[in-house]
Structure formats: structure tokens, C-alpha cells
C-alpha positions in Angstrom: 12.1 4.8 0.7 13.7 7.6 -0.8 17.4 9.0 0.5 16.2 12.3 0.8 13.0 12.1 2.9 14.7 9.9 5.4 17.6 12.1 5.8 15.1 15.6 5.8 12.8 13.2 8.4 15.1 12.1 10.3 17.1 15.8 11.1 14.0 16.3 13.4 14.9 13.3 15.5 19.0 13.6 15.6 17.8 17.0 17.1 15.6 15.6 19.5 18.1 13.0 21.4 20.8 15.6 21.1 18.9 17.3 23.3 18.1 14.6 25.8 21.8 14.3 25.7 22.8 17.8 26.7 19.8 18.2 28.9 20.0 18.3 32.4 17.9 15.8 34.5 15.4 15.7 37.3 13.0 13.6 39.3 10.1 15.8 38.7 9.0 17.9 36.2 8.8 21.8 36.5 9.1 24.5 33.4 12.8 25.2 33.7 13.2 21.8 32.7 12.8 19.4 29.7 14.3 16.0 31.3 12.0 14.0 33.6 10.4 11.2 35.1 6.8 10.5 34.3 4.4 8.1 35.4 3.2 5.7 32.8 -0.4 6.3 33.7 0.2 9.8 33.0 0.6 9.7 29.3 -1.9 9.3 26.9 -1.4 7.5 23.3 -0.2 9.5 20.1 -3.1 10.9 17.8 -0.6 10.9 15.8 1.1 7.5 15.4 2.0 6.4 11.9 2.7 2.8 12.4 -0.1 0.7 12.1 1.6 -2.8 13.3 3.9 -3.4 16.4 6.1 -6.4 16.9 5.2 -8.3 20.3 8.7 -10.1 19.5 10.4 -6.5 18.8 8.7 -5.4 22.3 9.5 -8.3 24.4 13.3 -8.0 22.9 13.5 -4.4 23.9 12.2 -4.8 26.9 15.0 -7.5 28.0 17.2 -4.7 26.6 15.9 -2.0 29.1 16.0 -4.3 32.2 19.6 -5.3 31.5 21.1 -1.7 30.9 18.4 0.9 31.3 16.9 3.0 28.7 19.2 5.0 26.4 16.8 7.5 24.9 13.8 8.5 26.8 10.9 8.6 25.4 9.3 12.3 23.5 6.3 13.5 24.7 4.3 17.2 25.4 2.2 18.4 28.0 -1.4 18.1 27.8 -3.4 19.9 30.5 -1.6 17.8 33.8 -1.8 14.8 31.5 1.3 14.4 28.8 0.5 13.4 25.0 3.2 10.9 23.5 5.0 12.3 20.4 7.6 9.3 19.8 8.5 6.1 21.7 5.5 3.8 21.5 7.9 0.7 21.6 9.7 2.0 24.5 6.8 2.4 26.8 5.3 -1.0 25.9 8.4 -2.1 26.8 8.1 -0.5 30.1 4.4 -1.5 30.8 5.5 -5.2 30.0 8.5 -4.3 32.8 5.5 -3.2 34.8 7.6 0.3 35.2 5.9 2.4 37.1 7.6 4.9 35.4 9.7 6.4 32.0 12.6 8.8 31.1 10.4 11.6 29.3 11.9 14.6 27.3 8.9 17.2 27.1 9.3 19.6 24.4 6.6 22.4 23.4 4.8 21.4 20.0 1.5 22.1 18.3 -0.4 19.6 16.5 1.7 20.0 13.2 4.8 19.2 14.8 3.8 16.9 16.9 2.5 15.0 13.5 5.7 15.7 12.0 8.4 14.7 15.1 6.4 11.2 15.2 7.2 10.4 11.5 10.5 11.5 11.7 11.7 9.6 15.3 9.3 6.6 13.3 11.8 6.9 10.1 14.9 7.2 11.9 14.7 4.1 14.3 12.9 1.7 12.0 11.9 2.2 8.5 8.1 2.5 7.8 6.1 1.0 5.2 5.5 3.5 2.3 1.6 3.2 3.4 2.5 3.9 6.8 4.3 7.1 5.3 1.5 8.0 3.7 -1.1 8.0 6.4 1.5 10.0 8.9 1.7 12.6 5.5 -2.0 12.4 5.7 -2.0 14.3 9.2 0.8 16.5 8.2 -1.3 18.1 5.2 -3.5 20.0 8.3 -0.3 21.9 8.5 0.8 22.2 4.7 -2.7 22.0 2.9 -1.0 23.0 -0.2 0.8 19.9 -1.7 4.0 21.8 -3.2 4.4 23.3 0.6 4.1 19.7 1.7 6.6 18.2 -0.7 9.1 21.2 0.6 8.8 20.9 4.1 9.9 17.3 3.3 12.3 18.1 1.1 10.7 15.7 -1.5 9.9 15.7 -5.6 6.5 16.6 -6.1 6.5 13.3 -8.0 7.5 11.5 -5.4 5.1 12.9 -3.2 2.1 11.9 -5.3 3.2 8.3 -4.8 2.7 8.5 -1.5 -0.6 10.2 -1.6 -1.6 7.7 -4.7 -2.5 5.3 -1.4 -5.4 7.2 -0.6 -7.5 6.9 -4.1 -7.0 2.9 -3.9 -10.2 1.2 -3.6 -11.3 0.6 0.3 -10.8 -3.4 -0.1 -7.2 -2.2 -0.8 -6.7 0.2 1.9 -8.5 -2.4 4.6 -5.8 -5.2 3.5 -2.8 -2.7 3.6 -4.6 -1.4 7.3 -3.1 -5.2 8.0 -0.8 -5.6 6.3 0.9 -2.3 5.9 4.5 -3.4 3.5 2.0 -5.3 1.3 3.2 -3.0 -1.8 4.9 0.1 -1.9 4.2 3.6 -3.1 5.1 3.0 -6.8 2.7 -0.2 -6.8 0.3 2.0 -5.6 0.5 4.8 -7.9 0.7 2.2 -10.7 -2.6 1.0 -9.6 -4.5 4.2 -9.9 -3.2 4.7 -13.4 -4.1 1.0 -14.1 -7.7 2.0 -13.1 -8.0 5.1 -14.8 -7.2 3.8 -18.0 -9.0 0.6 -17.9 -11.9 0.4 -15.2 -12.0 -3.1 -15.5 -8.8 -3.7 -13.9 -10.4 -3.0 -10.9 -11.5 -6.7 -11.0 -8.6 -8.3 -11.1 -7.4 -6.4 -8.0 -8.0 -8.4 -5.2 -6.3 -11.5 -7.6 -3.4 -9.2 -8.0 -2.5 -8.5 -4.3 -3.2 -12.2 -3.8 -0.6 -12.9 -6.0 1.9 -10.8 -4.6 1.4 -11.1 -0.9 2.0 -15.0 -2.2 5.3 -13.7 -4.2 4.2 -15.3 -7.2 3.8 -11.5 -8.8 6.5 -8.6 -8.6 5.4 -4.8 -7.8 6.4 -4.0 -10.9 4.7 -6.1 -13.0 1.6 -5.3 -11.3 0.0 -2.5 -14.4 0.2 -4.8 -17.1 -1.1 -7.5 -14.6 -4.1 -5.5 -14.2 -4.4 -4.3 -17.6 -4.6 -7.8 -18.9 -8.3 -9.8 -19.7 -9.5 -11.2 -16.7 -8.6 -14.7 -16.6 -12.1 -15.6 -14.3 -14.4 -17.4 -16.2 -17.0 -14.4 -16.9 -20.8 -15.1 -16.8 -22.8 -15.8 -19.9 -26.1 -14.5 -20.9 -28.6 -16.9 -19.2 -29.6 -19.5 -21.9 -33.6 -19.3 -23.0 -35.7 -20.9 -20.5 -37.2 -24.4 -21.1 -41.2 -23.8 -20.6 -42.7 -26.8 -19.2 -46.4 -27.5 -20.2 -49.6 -29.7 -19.0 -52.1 -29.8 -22.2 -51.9 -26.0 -22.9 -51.1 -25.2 -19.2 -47.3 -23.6 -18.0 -46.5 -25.3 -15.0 -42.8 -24.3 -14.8 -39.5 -24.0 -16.9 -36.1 -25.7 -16.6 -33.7 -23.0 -16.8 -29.6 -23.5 -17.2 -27.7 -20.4 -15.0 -23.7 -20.3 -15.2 -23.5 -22.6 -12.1 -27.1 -24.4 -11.6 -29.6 -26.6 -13.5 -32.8 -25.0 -12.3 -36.5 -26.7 -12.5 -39.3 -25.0 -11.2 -42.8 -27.0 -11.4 -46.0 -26.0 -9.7 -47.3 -28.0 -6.6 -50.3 -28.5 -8.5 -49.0 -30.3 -11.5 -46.6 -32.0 -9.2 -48.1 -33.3 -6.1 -46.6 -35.5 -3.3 -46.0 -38.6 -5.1 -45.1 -37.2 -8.1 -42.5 -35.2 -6.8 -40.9 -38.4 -5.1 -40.4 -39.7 -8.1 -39.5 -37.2 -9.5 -36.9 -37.1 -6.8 -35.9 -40.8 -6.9 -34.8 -40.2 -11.0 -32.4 -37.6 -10.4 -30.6 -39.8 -7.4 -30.5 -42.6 -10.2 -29.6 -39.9 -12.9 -26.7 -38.2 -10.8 -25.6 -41.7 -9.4 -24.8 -42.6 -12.7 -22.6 -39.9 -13.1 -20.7 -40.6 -9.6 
């Protein structure tokens, strides 16, 4: 990830728990206030949440953390009708649910939508860093706010270039997207970029993709080596033109063909030419034949 969009990302966040620092701090929530208690049953997921995967180790961990010296950020969230809306701290209140808290420390600020998108990728960045996928699906929500790209790139404080990589993700093939869905680190933005290039310039790469991301989720093939990867002949056995047809006869009667495909010998003979007994013995050769063979 680059310097710059993890410091720009993460200004958002420093700002945030300053604030829970100087804030002053009550049992209930009213407007003079930003500090509170909340009810976990009072606060709905994130619409926004850019990470796809969560540690059950990472959560279990924190949580023996929180019951041995408390929380030391609370958790960001904004008010949604007399329901609050989670902005960042998804770890933290799984934590507290496997605590069976019946509450969380809560700092409620007043956010729209594109903020809201924005604060979750930033606290995301700052605490733990995010695959460049997972990046580029919290971008993805952002672009609501910023439709134009260069206004995107400068609210992020990020080469236009740079931004392209992460929006490369979204013209991979859907096979692609559903394996990085689950496995979100799987390659980063360059890869990705690299990929679309690869498949604009040579629309067969696109078979060798699945064999590519095979081989590096197996580390047998480096990120950057993965253009020329796809750009070289595919190294599956491709299928042949099926071979002429044998036509099988009776006098001047077709009663079926032996045909050769790329992975069967097939023989197709009519029930009339080949009744019952016939076809036993028919049957009772190719055991012999492919015994010999065994």
C-alpha cells in the first residue's frame, strides 16, 4: 500500500480517537454529547465495511484483551432514527458480543453516507492494513461521493495512476473477483492492473487465468511475473478437430460409425443390426481387448 494514502486515510482516524480522548463521558446519550454507552442490540452493521474477512483468532485475542484492561478506543458509530449505524470498530464489538457485553463505549459523530464510507476505510487502514482488493471495494462506495475519478484520486491524496490500480479490480473477470471475495490478499493492485492489460492485448490469456492464480495462491508464481505468464501459449493440451467418422455398414445399410473424440473412442450401432446376443459379445471382446491392455 502506498505511503501516501495510508497517511491521507489515516488523518481521518488520528482525528477521530483524539476526540474520544478529549471528550467528555456519560452513561447515556443526549445531543450535548459525543461519548456514550450503547447497547449492543442497538447498533446495526456498517453498509459500509471494507473488509471482507475477520479473524476468529484476532477476535478471541482482543477480546481476552478487553476483559483484562477494558477497551481503549470505543467504538465509531452515527445515529440512525433511535437505532445507531456502525462506522468503525467491527472487531471491537465482536469482541464484546463474544464477552456477552451488554454494552460498548460508542463515540457518535454526525456523518452522511460519504463520510461515513470514507471514516470506515480510514480507521480500517490505520489499525490493520487492508488488502489492495479490500481497498478497492471501500473506493468503490466512496465514488457516490467523488463520481469524477481525478476528484477521487484528490480527496485521497493519490496518483491518478495509482488510483486506476485499484479500480483495475473491478474489470477482472467474475471467477477472479469470487476467488478474491475469499480470499481478498490473493494479489495486489498491480497484479491486477497487469491482468487487464494482459487481456486486452491477448484475449486468450484469459484462459490461462484460473492456472495463473492457482499458481500463485500455491507460491510457485510471483505477482510480477504474472503478464508474461498469461501472455504465454497455453500449456493445456488444446482440442483437435474431431477425426472423420468410421461409417459402419450391413450390405449397403449404415448402421452406425466408430468415432475417435479428444478423450473417448465412441461406437454407435443400431439395435437392429445388433440385437441382444450380439451385443454380448460384442461386450465380452472389449473386456478381453482392454484386459489385455491392464
Amino acid at each position: 500500500m502506498s505511503k501516501s494514502i495510508k497517511a491521507q486515510l489515516a488523518q481521518q482516524a488520528a482525528a477521530n480517537i483524539q476526540q474520544h480522548r478529549d471528550a467528555d463521558y456519560a452513561e447515556e446519550f443526549d445531543a450535548g454529547r459525543q461519548h456514550t454507552k450503547i447497547r449492543l442490540d442497538r447498533i446495526d452493521p456498517s453498509p459500509f465495511q471494507p473488509r471482507l474477512t475477520f479473524s476468529e483468532e484476532t477476535i478471541r485475542d482482543l477480546a481476552e484483551s478487553i476483559a483484562a484492561i477494558g477497551l481503549t478506543q470505543p467504538v465509531t458509530v452515527r445515529a440512525t432514527g433511535d437505532r445507531f449505524q456502525l462506522i468503525a470498530g467491527e472487531r471491537r464489538l465482536r469482541a464484546h458480543r463474544l464477552l456477552n457485553r451488554p454494552t460498548i463505549e460508542a463515540l457518535v459523530v454526525d456523518v452522511d453516507d460519504g463520510q461515513s464510507a470514507a471514516m470506515a476505510l480510514s480507521e480500517n487502514i490505520d489499525r490493520s492494513d487492508l488488502s489492495d482488493f479490500e481497498i478497492a471495494e471501500g473506493m468503490r462506495l466512496l465514488e457516490a461521493r467523488f463520481p469524477k475519478r481525478a476528484h477521487l484520486a484528490k480527496a485521497l491524496n493519490l496518483a491518478r495512476s495509482e488510483l486506476y490500480r485499484y479500480l483495475a479490480f473491478r474489470d477482472l473477470p467474475d471467477t477472479a473477483i469470487e476467488r478474491l471475495r475469499s480470499k481478498p490478499d490473493l494479489i495486489g493492485r498491480r497484479a491486477a492492473s497487469d491482468i487487464v492489460q494482459a487481456l486486452r492485448e491477448t484475449p486468450d490469456a484469459a484462459t490461462r487465468l484460473d492456472e495463473a492464480l492457482d499458481l500463485i495462491q500455491a507460491g510457485k508464481l510471483e505477482q510480477g511475473r504474472l503478464a508474461a505468464f498469461l501472455q504465454q501459449p497455453s500449456t493445456k493440451p488444446t482440442s483437435k478437430a474431431a477425426a472423420k467418422p468410421i461409417i459402419l455398414t450391413q450390405g449397403k445399410v449404415r448402421i452406425g460409425t466408430i468415432a475417435r473424440t479428444p478423450t473417448d473412442l465412441v461406437i454407435k450401432v443400431s439395435h437392429e443390426a445388433l440385437p441382444e446376443e450380439k451385443a454380448e459379445r460384442l461386450h465380452k471382446f472389449l473386456r478381453e481387448l482392454l484386459e489385455e491392455g491392464a
